[in-house]
C-alpha positions in Angstrom: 115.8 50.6 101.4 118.8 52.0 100.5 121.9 50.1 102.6 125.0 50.9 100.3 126.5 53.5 102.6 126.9 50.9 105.6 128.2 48.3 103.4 130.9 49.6 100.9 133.5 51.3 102.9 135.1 50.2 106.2 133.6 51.7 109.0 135.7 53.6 111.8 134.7 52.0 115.2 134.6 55.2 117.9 135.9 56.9 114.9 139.9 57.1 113.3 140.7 56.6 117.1 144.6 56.9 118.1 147.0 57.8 120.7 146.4 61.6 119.7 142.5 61.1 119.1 140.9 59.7 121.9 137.7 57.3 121.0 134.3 58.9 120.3 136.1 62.2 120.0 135.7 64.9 117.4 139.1 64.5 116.4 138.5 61.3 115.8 135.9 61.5 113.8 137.2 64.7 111.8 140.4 62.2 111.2 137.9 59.4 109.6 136.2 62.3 107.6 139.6 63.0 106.2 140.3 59.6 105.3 136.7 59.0 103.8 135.5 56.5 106.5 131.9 56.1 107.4 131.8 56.3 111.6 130.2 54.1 114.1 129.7 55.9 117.4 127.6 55.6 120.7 125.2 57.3 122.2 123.2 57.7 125.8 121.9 59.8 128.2 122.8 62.1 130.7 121.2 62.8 134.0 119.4 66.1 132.8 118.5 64.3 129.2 121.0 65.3 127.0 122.1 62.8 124.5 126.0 62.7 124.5 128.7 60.3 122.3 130.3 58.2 124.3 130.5 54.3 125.0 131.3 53.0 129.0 128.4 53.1 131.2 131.1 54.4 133.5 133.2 57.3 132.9 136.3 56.1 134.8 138.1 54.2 131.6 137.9 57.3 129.6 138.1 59.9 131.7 139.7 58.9 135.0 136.1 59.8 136.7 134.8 57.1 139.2 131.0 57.9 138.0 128.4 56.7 135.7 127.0 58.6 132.9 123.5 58.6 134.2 124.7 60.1 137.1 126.1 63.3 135.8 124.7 66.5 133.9 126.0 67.5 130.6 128.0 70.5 132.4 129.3 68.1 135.0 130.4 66.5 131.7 132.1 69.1 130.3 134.6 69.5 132.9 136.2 65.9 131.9 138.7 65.0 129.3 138.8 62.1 126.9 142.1 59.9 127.5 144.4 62.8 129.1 143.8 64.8 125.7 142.2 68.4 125.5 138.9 66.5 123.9 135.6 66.7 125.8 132.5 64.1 125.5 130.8 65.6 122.6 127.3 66.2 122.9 125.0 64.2 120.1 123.8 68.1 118.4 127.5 69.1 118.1 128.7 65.7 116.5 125.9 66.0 114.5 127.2 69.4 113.0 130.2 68.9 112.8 130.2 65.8 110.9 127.6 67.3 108.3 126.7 64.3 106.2 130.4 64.6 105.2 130.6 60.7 105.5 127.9 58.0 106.6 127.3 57.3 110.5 126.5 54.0 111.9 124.9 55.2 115.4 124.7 52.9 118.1 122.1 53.1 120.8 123.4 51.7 123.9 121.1 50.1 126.0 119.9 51.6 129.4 118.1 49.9 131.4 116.1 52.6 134.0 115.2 54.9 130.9 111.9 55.0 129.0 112.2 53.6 125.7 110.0 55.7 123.9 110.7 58.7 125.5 114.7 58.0 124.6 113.8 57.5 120.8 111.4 59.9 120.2 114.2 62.4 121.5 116.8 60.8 119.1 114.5 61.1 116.4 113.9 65.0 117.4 117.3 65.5 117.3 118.5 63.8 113.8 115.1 65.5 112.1 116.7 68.0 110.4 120.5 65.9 109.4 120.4 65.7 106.2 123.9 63.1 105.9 123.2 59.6 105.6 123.1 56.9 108.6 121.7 54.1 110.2 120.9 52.3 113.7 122.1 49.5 115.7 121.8 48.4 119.4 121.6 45.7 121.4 118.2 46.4 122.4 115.7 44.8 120.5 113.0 47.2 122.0 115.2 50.5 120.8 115.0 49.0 117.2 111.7 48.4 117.1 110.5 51.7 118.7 112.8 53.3 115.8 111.4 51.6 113.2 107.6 52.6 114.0 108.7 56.5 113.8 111.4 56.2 111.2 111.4 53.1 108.8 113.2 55.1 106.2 116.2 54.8 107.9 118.1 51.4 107.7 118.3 50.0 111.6 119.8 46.8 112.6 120.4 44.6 115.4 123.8 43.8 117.5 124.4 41.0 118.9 127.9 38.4 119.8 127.6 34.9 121.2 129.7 35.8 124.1 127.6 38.4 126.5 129.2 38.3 130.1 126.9 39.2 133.4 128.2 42.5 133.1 126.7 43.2 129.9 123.5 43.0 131.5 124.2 45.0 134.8 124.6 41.8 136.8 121.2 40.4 136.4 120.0 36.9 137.6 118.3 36.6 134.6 121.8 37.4 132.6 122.0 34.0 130.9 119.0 34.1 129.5 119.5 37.4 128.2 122.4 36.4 126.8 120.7 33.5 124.7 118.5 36.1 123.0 121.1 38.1 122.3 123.3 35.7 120.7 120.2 33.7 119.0 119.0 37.7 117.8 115.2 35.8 119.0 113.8 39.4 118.4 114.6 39.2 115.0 111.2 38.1 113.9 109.7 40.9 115.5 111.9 43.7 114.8 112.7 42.7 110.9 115.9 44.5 111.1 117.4 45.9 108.0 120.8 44.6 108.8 122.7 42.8 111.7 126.1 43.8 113.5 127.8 40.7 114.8 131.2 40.1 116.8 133.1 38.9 113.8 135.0 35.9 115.9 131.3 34.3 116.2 130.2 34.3 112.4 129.1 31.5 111.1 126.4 30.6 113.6 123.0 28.8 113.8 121.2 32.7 113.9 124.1 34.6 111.5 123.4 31.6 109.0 119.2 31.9 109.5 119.6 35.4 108.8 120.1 36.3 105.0 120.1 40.3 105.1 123.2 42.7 104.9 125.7 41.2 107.8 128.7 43.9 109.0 131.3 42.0 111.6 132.8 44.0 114.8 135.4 44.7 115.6 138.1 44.0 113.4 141.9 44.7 114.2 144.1 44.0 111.8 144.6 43.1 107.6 144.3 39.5 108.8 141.2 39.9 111.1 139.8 41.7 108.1 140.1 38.4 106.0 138.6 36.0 108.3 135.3 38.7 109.1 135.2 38.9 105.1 134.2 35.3 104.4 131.2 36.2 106.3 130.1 39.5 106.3 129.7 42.4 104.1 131.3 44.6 106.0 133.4 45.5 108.6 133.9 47.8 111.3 137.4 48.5 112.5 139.7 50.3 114.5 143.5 50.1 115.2 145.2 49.9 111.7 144.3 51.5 107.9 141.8 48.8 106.1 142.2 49.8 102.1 138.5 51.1 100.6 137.7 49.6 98.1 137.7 51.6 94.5 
């Protein structure tokens, strides 16, 4: 399987994101295409089943709106603004255009727990049919990755994962820590075989990262110096909030 596109350029985390281009927004990601960076972006579902690019659970860091995601239609959507700029949430088709296969995507499917996995995928899948750019999956959900890989294994799809989960991460469940062990031990990973891992750079080198001898790429890295500590142990990296150089 071909995994060169994830692993020889820096990848733009939420896109080239700035003070002028909010995270996740189209001009963020038209500002990476212009610089030649691969993007890593989110994705999730609205109330009425659309799938749209954006991170939070909750819309109020982004937008100002005291609401979750889930709890809002795509039009209800389209009313907010990204960061106090003129960008809206873009939904997943109209990313998808307007990036073109102009550079690689690194799509990440955030986890959600009161959705049907397979129903979520198989709509993913529907939608990316006809893309013709290259890209692969990650997510912190083991379950996601391996319901991808039984209707696409051409497409490279890995497995997040950081040693330092907080009850939050797992909408405040009792059963947090434990989740939090699998996710930092990646004890799906025998299961799922993914094709690459994505791991919080500050955590490598670990029992699991160490165990696992695939392609690694290390989130999310901040500055030059940053860069050179996530280097010793991964492939690649995926950055935001200065200019890595790309290799020749």
């Amino acid at each position: 399987m071909e995994l060169d596109f994830i692993l020889k350029k820096p990848i733009a985390h939420r896109g080239l994101h700035d003070e002028n281009n909010p995270e996740n927004s189209i001009s963020a990601f038209q500002a990476a295409i212009v610089c030649g960076f691969p993007i890593e972006m989110d994705v999730r579902l609205t109330k009425d089943g659309k799938i749209v690019v954006f991170h939070d659970d909750s819309l109020e860091r982004v937008t100002g709106a005291n609401l979750l995601v889930k709890d809002c239609s795509f039009e209800d959507l389209s009313l907010l603004r990204l960061s106090g700029s003129q960008e809206r949430i873009p939904l997943f088709t109209d990313f998808l255009n307007e990036v073109n296969g102009q550079v690689p995507l690194l799509i990440e499917l955030k986890n959600m727990p009161n959705v049907n996995t397979k129903d979520f995928i198989s709509l993913f899948c529907e939608e990316l049919k006809d893309y013709k750019g290259e890209y692969a999956v990650q997510s912190f959900s083991p379950f996601y990755i391996k319901e991808y890989k039984k209707l696409r294994s051409d497409i490279p799809a890995g497995i997040l994962a950081t040693a330092d989960s907080t009850k939050k991460d797992f909408g405040n469940s009792p059963i947090w820590k434990i989740k939090a062990r699998a996710v930092k031990n990646m004890s799906f990973n025998k299961s799922v075989k993914p094709d690459f891992i994505s791991y919080h750079f500050t955590d490598y080198p670990n029992k699991a990262t160490v165990k696992y001898t695939g392609p690694k790429l290390g989130w999310t890295v901040r500055s030059p110096e940053e860069e050179a500590i996530a280097r010793k142990y991964a492939n690649n990296i995926i950055f935001e909030g200065y200019m890595p150089k790309i290799p020749e």
